[in-house]
N, C-alpha and C positions, 0 to 999 in steps of 0.2 A: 344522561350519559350512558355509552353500551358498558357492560359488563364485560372488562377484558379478564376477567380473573380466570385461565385457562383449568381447570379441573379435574379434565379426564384427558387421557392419553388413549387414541386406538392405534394400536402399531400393527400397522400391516406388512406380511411378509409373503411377495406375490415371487411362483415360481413362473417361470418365461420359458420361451422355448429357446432352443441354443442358438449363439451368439446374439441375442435381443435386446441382453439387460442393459447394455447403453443408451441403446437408440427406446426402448420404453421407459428407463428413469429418463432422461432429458426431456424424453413426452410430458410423464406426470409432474414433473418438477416447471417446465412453462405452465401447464391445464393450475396450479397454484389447488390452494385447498379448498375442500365444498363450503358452504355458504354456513354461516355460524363455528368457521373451524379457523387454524391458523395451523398454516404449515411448518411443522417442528424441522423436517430435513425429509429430503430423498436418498438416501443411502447406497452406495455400489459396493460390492464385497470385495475386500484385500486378499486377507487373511481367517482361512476357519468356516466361511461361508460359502458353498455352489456358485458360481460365477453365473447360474441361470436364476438367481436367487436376487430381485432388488426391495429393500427395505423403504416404507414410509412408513411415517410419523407425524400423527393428526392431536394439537389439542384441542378440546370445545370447552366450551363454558355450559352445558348442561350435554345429557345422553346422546353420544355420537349416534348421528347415522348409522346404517350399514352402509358397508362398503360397495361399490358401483363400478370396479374395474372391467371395462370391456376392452376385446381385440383378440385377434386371431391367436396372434402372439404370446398371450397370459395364458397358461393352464391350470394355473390353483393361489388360491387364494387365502392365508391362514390369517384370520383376525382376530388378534386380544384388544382388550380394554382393561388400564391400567388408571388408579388413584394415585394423587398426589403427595407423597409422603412432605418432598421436598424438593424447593426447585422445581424447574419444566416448565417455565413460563416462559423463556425467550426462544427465539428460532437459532436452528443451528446454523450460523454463516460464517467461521473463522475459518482458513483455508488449512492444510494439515488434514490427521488422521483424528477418528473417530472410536474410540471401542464403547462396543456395546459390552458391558460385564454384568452377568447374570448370579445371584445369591440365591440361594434355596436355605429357608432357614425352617423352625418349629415355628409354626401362627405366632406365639405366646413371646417370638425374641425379634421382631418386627421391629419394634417400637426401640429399642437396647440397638439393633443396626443402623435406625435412621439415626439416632444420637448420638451412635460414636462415628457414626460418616461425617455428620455435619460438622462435629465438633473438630474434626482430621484435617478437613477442608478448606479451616482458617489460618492454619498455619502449614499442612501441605501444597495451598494453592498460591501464600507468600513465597514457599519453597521454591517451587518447580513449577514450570510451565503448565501442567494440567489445568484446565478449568473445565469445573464440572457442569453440565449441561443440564440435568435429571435425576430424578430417584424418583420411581415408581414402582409401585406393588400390583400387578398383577389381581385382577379379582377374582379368578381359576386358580385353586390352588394346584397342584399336579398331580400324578394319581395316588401320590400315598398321603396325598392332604398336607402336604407343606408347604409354605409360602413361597412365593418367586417374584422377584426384585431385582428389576434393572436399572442400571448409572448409565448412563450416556457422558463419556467424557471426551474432551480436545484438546488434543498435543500436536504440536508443529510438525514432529516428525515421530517415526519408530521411536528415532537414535531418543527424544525426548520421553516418550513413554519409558524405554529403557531405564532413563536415570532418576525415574521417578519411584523404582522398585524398591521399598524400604530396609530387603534383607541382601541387598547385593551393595559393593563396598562404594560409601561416597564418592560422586563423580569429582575430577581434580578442580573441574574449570566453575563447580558451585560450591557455596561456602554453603548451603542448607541449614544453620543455626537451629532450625525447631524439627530436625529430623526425628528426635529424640522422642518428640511429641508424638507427629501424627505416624512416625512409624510403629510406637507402642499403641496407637490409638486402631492404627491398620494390625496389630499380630492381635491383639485383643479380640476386633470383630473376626478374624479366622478363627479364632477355637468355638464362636456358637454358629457357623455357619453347616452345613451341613454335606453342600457342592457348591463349586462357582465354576463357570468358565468362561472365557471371553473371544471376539469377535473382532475382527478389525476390517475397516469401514472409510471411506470418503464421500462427502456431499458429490450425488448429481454435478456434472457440467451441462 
């Protein structure tokens, strides 16, 4: 039986020439993923990203490829390879928005992030429509040698991400019973973080 266990994350972030990134995400996202890979999403930028900027996201079950984008149209090509903390095994196909949210932590508080995310998760994702897609660590740490760790997560809308913000005041039309939880469980992982900032994103059509 193959080995679906997906392992490694390569996220590619291809710059395009202007007005392209439709018409070459809707390319890559038909061409599907190369051979021993499984297509995580083809991404087009909202919010936060160059509109000549389209995101993919490849997992493998051993050492990706390099990358093989050809066309006129692509002018640069920036490829990580990211480890599986947690999650990142299914494809992203729920309609709605996408943020990519990015952690920068010290090496040594890796492991104290994945655990108070996952643990946030059971009871933030009872909460609120979020569901989390990812958690990956980055194996380049950046240039002052701190770790980088991205969430991929899906919310139906903005207005949904919005109500999912733990220090802004309950929405009226959700009862969120375990806010108490994974909002202490989210103000917690901000005090060892060190930067985050985020992205917003929809799957290719």
């Amino acid at each position: 039986m193959p080995d679906t266990n997906y392992r490694v994350l390569r996220f590619d972030e291809l710059t395009v020439r202007p007005n392209r990134g439709e018409e070459i995400a809707a390319m890559l996202k038909a061409a599907g993923a190369p051979s021993h890979a499984q297509m995580l999403g083809v991404f087009v930028p909202l919010i936060g990203v160059s509109s000549n900027v389209v995101t993919v996201a490849t997992s493998w079950t051993g050492e990706p490829a390099p990358h093989a984008y050809e066309g006129a149209n692509i002018v640069s090509v920036r490829s990580r390879l990211f480890d599986v903390p947690a999650r990142g095994q299914q494809p992203c196909s729920a309609e709605g928005i996408y943020t990519h949210r990015w952690f920068v932590v010290a090496p040594d508080q890796v492991q104290a992030l994945t655990e108070m995310s996952v643990e946030a998760w059971r009871s933030s994702e009872a909460d609120t429509a979020m569901r989390i897609a990812g958690f990956w660590r980055c194996r380049e740490p950046n240039a002052e040698g701190e770790a980088v760790v991205l969430m991929i997560v899906n919310y139906p809308s903005l207005a949904a991400w919005d109500e999912s913000r733990y220090w802004k005041p309950k929405p009226v039309h959700q009862a969120q019973p375990n806010r108490n939880v994974w909002g202490g469980l989210f103000a917690r992982r901000r005090e060892i973080l060190r930067d985050s900032w985020v992205t917003v994103h929809r799957l290719a059509t």
